[in-house]
C-alpha angles and dihedrals in degrees: 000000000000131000104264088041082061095049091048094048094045085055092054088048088054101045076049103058088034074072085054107094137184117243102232094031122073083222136102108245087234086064094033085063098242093122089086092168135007111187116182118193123200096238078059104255111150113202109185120187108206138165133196130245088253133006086245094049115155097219096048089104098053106025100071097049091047092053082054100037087057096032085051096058095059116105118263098023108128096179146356135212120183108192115189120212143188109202122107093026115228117268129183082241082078102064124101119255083253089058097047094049093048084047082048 
């Protein structure tokens, strides 16, 4: 993959996880700021490092394996990993302006 092949394809991973919502906030996870890390390798491997919005998250079981389920589906993805990680923990200070606003 070139790199404008990449580019193209890290803007479709990222329209994918913005469909990616939690659970208790009216957000996608990509403008709440839990999308900490998107790699893209040529061969198409696509490696996310991601958090949750708390450790004891509901949706911690669910919401990983849904960023990689629709992330897995794109053209030109040979592979996913979500890694969820822990540090820095996830503060409101990481949403988007959009985000914030919506939240009010």
């Amino acid at each position: 993959m070139n790199e404008k092949e990449l580019q193209e394809l890290k803007e479709k991973v990222v329209e994918a996880m913005r469909k990616c919502y939690d659970p208790e906030i009216p957000v996608n996870i990509y403008d709440l700021g839990l999308i900490y890390e998107t790699n893209i390798e040529p061969s198409g491997f696509v490696h996310v490092k991601m958090t949750l919005t708390a450790p004891g998250c509901p949706a911690a079981g669910s919401l990983p394996g849904e960023v990689e389920d629709r992330i897995r589906v794109l053209p030109s993805v040979t592979d996913v990993k979500v890694e969820v990680i822990w540090d820095p923990p996830w503060t409101k200070d990481m949403m988007s302006e959009a985000a914030k606003l919506q939240l009010g």
